[in-house]
N, C-alpha and C positions, 0 to 999 in steps of 0.2 A: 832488654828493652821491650815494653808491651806493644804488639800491634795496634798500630790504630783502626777507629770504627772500621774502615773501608776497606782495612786489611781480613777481619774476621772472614770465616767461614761461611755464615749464613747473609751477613750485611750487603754483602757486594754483591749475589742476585735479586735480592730484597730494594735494592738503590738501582742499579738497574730498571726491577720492573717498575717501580714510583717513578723514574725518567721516560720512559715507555707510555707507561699511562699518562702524565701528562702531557706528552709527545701529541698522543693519540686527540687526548680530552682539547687540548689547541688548535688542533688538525679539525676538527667538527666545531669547537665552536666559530672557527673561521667561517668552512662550509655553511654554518647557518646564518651568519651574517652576512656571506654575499649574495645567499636566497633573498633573504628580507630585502637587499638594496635592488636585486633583478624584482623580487614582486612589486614594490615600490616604485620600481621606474615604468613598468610594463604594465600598471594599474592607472599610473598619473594622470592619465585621460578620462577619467571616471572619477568624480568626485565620491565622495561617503560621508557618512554622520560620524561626529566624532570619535574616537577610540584610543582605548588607554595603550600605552605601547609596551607593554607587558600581555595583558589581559585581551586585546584584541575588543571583539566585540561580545564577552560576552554576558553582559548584563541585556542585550538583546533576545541573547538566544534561551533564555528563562522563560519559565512559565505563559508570562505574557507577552510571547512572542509574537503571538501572531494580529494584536492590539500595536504593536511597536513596529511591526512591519506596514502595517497599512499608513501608520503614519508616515513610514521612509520611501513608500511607493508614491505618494501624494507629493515628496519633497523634491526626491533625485526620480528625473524621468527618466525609462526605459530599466536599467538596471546600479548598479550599485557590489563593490566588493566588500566582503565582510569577514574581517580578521578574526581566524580561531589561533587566540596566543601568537607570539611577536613573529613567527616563521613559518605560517601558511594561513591562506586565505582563500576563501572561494568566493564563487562570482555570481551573484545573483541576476537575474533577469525577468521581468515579468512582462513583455511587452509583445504586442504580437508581431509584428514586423524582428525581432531580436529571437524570440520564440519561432518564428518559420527560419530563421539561418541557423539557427542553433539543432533543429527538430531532422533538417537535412543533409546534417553530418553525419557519420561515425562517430563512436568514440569508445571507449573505455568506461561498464557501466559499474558499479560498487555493489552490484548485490547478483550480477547475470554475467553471462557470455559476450564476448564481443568477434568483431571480425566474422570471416567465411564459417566457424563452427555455428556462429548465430544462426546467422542468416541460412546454413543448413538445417539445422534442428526446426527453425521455424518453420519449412518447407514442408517436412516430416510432420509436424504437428499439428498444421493451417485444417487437413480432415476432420480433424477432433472438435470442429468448432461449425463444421458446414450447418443450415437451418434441418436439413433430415434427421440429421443428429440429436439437435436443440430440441426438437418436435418430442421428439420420445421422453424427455425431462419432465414435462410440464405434469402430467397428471402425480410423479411422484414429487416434485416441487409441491402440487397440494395439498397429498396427503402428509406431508411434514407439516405445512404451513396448519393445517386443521388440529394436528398434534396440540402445538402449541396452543392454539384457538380454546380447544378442550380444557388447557388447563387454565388457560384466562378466566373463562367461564367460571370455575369451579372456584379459582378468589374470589372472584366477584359477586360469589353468593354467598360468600363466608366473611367477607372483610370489606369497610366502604372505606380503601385510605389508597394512596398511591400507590403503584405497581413500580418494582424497579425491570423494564422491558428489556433492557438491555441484555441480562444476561440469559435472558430467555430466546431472545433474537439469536443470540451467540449458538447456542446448543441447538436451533434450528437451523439456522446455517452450517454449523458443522452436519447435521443430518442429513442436508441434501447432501452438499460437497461427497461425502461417504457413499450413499447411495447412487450418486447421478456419476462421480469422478471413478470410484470403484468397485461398485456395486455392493457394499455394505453394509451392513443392519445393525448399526450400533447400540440403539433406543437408547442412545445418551441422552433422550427430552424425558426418558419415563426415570433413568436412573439419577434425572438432576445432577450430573456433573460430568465436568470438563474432564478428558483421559490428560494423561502426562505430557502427551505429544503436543495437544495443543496449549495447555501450559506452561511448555518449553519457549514453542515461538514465541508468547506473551512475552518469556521475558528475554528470550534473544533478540526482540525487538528494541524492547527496553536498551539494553547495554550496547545495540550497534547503532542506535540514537546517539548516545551518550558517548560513545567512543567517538562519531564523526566528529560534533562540538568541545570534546575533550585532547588541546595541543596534545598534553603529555602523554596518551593512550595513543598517538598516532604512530607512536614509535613502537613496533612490533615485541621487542623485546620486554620495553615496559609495558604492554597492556600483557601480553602471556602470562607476567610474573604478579600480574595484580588480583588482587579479590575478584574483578570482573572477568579477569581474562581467565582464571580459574573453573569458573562459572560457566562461559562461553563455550569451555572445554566439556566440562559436564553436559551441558544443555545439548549442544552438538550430538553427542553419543547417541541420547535419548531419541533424537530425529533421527539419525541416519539407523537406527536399532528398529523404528518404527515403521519410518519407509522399507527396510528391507525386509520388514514378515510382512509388509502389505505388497512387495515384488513378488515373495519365495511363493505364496497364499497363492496367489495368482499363478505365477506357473504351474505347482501343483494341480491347481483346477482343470487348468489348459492342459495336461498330461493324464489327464481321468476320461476330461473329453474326448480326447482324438483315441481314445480305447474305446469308448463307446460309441466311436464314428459317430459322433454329431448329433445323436439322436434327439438330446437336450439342448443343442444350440441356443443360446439368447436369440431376444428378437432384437437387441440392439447392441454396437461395441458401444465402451465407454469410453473414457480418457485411457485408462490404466490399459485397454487392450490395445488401442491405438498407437502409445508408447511404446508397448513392448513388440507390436509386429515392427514398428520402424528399425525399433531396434535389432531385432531379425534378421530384415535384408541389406540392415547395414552397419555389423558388428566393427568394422575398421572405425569409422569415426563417430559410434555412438557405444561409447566403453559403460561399465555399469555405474560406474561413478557420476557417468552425465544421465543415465538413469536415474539413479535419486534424487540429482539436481533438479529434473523437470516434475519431479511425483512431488517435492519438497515446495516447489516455487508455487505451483497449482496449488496445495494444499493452501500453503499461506495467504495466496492473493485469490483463490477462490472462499476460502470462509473469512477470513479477515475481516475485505474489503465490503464483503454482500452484509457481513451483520452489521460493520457500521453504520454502511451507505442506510438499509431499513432503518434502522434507530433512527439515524437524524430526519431520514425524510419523514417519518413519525412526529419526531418533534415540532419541525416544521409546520405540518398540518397540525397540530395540536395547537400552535400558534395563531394560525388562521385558520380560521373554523370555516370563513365562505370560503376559501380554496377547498378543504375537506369536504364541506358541504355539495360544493360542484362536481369532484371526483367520483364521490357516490353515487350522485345522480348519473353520472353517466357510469358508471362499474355495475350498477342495478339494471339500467336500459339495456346494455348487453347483458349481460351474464345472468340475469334475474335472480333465483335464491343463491345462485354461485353451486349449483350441487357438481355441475360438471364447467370444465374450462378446457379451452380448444386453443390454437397455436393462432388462428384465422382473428378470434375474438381479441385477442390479446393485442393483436395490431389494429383494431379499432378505436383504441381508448387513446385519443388524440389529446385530450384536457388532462389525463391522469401522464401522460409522456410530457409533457413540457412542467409538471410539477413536478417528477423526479429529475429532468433536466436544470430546475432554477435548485432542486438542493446540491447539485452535485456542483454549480457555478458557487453558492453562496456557503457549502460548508462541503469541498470535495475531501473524502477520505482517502487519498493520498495529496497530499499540500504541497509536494514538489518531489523530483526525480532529477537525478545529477549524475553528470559522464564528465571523465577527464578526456578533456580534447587530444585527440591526435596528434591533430596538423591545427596549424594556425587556423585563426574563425578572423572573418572580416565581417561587421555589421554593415547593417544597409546606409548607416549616417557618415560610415568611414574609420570610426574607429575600429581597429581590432586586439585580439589576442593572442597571446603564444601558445604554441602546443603546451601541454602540462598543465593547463590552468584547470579547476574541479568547475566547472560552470554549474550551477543549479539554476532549474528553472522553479521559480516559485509557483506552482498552480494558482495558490491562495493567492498572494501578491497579482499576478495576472486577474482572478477573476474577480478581485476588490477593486480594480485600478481605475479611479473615476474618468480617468481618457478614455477609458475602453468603456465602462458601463455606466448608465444615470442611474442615480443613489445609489449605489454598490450594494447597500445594507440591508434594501428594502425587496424582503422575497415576493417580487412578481414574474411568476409563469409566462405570461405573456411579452414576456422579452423571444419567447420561443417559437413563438407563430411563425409560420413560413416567409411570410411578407418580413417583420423584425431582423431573423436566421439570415435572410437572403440575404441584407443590407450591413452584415457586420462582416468584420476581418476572418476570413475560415481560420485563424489560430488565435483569435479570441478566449474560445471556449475549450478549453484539453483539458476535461476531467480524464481521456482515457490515453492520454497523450496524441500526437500524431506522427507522420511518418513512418519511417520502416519500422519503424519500434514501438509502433501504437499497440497498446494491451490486447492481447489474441482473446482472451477472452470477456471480451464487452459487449455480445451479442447475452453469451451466457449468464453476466452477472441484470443485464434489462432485465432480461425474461423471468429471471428471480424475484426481481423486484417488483412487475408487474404481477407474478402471482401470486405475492404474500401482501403487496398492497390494498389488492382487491378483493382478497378475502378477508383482510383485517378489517378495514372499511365497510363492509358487507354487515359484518356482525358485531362491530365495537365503534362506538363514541371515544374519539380520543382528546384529552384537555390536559395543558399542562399542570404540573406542580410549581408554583410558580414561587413557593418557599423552599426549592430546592434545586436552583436552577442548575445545566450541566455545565462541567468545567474542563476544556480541551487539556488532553493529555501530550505533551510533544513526544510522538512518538511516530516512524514512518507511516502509521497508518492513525487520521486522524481518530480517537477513539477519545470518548467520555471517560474521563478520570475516575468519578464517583459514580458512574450508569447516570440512566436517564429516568426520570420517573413523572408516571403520568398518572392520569386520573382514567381507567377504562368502563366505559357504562355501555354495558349490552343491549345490544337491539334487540325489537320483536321479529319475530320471523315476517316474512314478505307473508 
């Protein structure tokens, strides 16, 4: 008589493991159905715009995001939860009362450290940002910024069409970063192009965009095994390969020095020496790993943010030519031809500071930062939320939000004046975030932007292209899809 199927040889662990895995596959999708009912229940205080119960929200979270969001800040006041796919959700908030409870938590950050390692490293690293420091930046901030200047020039006597600034801004910012972060001499502005490293972060930006709004990518295993998570893995290498010949570089240096007893001593540290003596006297809880972690985060939010932030506040003024017009006027009254610029002068330009304060309100390049909560969060109105929940605070949504500002839309400077500043909610305005976790380096990315603004200004006319207008790219760091392009007409000398 023939065995049956379940008698065979290979049938019966093959039956089995089909029992097993669907064992398993019923065990998880339970698990994710009692998520969706706890998010569901633990949200129900917070109303939201409608949403598909598969897809979540994310016909929102597309291109024109940030046109969809301003409508939902106007709709649902204070915050709002927004479904990525049927089994997580995060929390958004734009409010300034909801943004100070949120800002004086802890929590668990997505892209950084949290707990007692933070709050050490920051401790460690707060030197690297003192004004002594800062001071010594400025005359090589100019000479980069003048680089650039040089090649404007030289379009602009061969070609009467629009400039694409953006990516010209990019490779000047990555110049200083280089020079002022690790003392560097890349003349990436003479060799017109981006190295690997920071081509990497473009697009590791890219795919951890993509992965937060993408449910299925939230599951570790399926983003690993995906074309992106692939990528990710590639791209990754490329950094931590990069950061570590700009560590080993550095030591070697510092090992030539101390034979030469000092003779050559700089006359200033940088970031990159400041790091590595912390690391020094404090090998137990600063490992090399959290080494590159802090060389890797400066690189990123030190050129990133500084070329955005100039591009748009470019834009800006190109839009409004009396705002530009006025900044000159006063960047000429001090600085006169601009041949030299002083740390003292820089903090004069009181009209030129409240114009890069109304672009970083009306187009901040970072549009929102997000921590999964600890502990429970209670708002000031009563409702709260459970540990676990991913809170984002919307910068963008905050600084559009017409309870907080008159006509959100319209770039006036003069919301900045002291008398204005005094009379408004102090978490109103977090381009640089606030509390314990406010960006350490916001004194350094000003000072960037005051020296490249006022030499720009000095010696170029700037108008837009208005048959090419720019198109927000949704990525953590607000950047121009297509660049930005303008019309640049040079001045006469003073």
């Amino acid at each position: 008589m023939e065995a049956s199927w379940l008698e065979t040889r290979w049938a019966r662990p093959l039956y089995l493991a089909f029992v097993f895995c669907l064992a398993l596959g019923l065990l998880q999708a339970i698990k994710l159905y009692l998520r969706r009912q706890r998010l569901l229940r633990d949200l129900r205080a917070f109303p939201a715009p409608p949403t598909h119960w598969f897809y979540g929200h994310q016909k929102f979270l597309q291109e024109d995001k940030m046109e969809k969001l301003e409508e939902t800040v106007e709709k649902y006041p204070c915050a709002f939860p927004c479904w990525v796919g049927p089994f997580q959700a995060f929390f958004f908030i734009y409010d300034p009362d909801y943004a100070k409870t949120f800002l004086s938590r802890t929590g668990k950050g997505l892209l950084n450290l949290d707990g007692p390692k933070w709050f050490q490293h920051r401790r460690l690293l707060t030197p690297g940002f003192h004004c002594d420091i800062l001071k010594t930046y400025v005359d090589m901030m100019a000479h980069s910024v003048n680089t650039m200047l040089d090649k404007w020039e030289k379009i602009c006597s061969t070609q009467d069409t629009a400039v694409e600034v953006f990516e010209h801004i990019n490779l000047m910012a990555l110049d200083i970063i280089m020079k002022c972060a690790f003392s560097q001499e890349t003349n990436c502005q003479i060799n017109g192009s981006l190295d690997p490293y920071v081509k990497a972060t473009v697009e590791l930006g890219k795919i951890i965009f993509y992965r937060m709004y993408n449910f299925w990518h939230h599951h570790d295993i399926i983003f690993k095994f995906s074309p992106n998570g692939h990528l990710f893995q590639e791209l990754s290498k490329v950094l931590h390969q990069h950061t570590e010949k700009v560590i080993q570089d550095r030591k070697k240096t510092l090992k030539a020095e101390m034979k030469q007893d000092n003779t050559q001593k700089k006359k200033y540290q940088d970031f990159l020496d400041i790091i590595l003596s912390a690391q020094a006297e404090n090998e137990d809880s600063f490992s090399n790993a959290d080494l590159r972690s802090e060389v890797n985060t400066f690189m990123l939010a030190g050129h990133d943010t500084s070329a955005v932030s100039l591009s748009w506040l470019l834009y800006c003024l190109a839009l409004n030519p009396e705002h530009q017009e006025r900044c000159r006027e006063e960047i000429r009254s001090i600085l006169g031809d601009g041949s030299s610029i002083t740390w003292d002068q820089l903090g004069e330009m009181s009209y030129t500071t409240m114009c890069i304060k109304e672009m970083f309100r009306l187009i901040p390049p970072v549009p929102s930062i997000s921590r999964e909560l600890s502990k429970p969060l209670t708002f000031p109105d009563g409702r709260s939320l459970p540990a676990g929940i991913t809170v984002v605070l919307s910068i963008w949504g905050l600084h559009h939000n017409p309870a907080v500002w008159k006509s959100p839309k319209i770039f006036d400077p003069l919301r900045f004046t002291k008398e204005n500043s005094d009379q408004r909610h102090p978490y109103a305005f977090l381009p640089f975030s606030s509390g314990p976790r406010n960006c350490i380096g916001e004194q350094f990315a000003i000072l960037e932007l005051k020296v490249a603004i006022a030499l720009i200004l000095l010696h170029f006319k700037v108008t837009p292209d208005l048959t090419r207008p720019p198109v927000f790219s949704n990525h953590i760091i607000l950047k121009p899809k297509h660049g930005i392009h303008l019309h640049l007409k040079k001045l006469p000398e003073c």
